[in-house]
N, C-alpha and C positions, 0 to 999 in steps of 0.2 A: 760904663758897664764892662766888666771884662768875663768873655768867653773860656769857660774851660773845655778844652777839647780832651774826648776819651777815645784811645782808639783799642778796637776791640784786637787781642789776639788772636796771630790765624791759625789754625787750628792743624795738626799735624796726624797722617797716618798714625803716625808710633802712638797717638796719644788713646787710640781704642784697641782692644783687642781683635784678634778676627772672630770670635766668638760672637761679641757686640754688633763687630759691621753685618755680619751676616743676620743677626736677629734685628736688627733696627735698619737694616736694606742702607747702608749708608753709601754715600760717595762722597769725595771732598773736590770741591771745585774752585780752584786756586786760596783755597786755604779756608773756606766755608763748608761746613756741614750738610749734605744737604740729604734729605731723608726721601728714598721712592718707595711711593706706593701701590698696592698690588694694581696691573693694569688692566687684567680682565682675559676671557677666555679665549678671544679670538686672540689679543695682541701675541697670549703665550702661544697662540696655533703658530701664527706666523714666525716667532722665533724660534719655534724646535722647527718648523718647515727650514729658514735657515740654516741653521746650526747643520741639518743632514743634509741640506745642499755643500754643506761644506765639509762636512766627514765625509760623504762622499767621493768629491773634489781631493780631500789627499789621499785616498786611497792608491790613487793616480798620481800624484804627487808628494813624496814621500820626507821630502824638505822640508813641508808645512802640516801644520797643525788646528785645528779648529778651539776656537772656547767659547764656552755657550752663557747664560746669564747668569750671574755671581762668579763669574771668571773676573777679579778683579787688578787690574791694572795701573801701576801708577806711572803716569805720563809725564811728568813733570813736579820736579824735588822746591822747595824755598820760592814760594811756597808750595804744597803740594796739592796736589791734582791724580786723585784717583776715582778712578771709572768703572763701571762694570757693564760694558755692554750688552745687548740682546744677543749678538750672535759676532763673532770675530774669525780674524781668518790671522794667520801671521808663520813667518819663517822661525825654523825652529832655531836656535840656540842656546847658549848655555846658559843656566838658570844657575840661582842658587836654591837651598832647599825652604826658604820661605812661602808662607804662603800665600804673595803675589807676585804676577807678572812684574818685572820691575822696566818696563817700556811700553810705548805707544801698540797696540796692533797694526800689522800691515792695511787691513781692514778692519774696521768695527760698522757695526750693521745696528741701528737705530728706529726704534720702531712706535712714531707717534700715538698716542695715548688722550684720551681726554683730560687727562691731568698734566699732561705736557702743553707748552705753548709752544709755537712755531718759533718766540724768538730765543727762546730755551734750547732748543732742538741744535739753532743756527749757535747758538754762542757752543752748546758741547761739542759740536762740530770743528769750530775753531780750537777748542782745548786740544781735539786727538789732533788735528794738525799740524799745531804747533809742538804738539809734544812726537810728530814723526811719523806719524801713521799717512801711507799713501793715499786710501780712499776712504771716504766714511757715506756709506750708505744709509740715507733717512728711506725710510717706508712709511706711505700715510695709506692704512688701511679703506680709510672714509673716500679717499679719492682713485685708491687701488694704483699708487704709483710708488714707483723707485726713482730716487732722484741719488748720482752717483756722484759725489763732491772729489775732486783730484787736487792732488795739494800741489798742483800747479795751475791751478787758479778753474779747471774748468769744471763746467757742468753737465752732465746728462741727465736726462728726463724722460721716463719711458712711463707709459701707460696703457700699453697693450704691446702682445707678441714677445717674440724669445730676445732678450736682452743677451749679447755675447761680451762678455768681462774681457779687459786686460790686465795691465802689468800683475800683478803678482796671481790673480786669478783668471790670468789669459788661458782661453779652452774656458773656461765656462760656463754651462749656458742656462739662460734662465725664465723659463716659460711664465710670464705675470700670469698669465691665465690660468695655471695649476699652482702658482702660488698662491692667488686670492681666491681661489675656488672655496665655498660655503666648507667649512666641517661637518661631518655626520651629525654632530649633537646638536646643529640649527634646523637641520631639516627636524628632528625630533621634537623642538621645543616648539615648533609651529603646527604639530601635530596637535589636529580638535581634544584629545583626551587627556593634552599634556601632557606625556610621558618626558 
């Protein structure tokens, strides 16, 4: 009996437009398609909460730059590996006028999802790594933690109190307690007359 083997082409940035990526929420992860889906009200709380902890943060720092979600990045060329994190933080440099990042973030900020799985979470993780990014920060809103991944191998893990950032977001600080604080529209939807 003889096996025919198919093996599927990997699939290339150039091969969508950004019109499509943006309407089909795509990312490619080492040369697969992979399509995200919307992840819900609180997730998007917490990533504009990021995004302004970190427009913020250059305010004060005027070397770097924040990009928020659909800021799409490609981390790694053959095969390709593009990303659009929840919330990023990165040094500025020269661009060209396309329209994506064409490298890793210093930071990218990840924010679990019920349709993400944790070992999802951990493989994207390793994409921005490898593809150069210093830290990648996962948030899991169900356990109210920040876990800070350093691409030299270490970990932190906060879940209560003011988190103080280094290397590239050294000075800044980050109260998990007014980050996971409830949004106005929950106290709302608990209200007897459902407003």
């Amino acid at each position: 009996m003889s096996v025919l083997w198919k093996r599927q082409k990997a699939v290339r940035l150039d091969d969508f437009s950004p019109a499509e990526i943006d309407l089909r929420r795509l990312e490619i992860w080492e040369g697969e398609s992979v399509e995200v889906t919307p992840a819900g009200k609180f997730h998007n709380e917490l990533a504009v909460r990021l995004l302004l902890l970190f427009h913020d943060y250059c305010l004060v720092r005027p070397d770097l730059y924040r990009a928020g979600d659909n800021d799409g990045f490609v981390v790694a060329r053959d095969p390709d590996t593009f990303l659009s994190p929840d919330a990023a933080l990165y040094r500025l440099r020269r661009e060209d006028s396309g329209p994506w990042h064409l490298f890793s973030p210093d930071i990218a900020a990840e924010i679990l999802s019920p349709e993400n799985t944790r070992a999802e979470m951990l493989h994207k993780r390793d994409l921005y790594l490898s593809g150069g990014s210093e830290q990648v920060w996962i948030v899991d809103p169900d356990e109210k933690s920040l876990e800070i991944h350093f691409n030299d191998g270490r970990l932190m893990v906060a879940t209560e109190g003011v988190v103080e950032c280094e290397g590239t977001a050294k000075g800044l600080k980050i109260d998990l307690g007014r980050l996971f604080e409830p949004p106005p529209f929950a106290a709302l939807s608990s209200s007897p007359q459902g407003l």
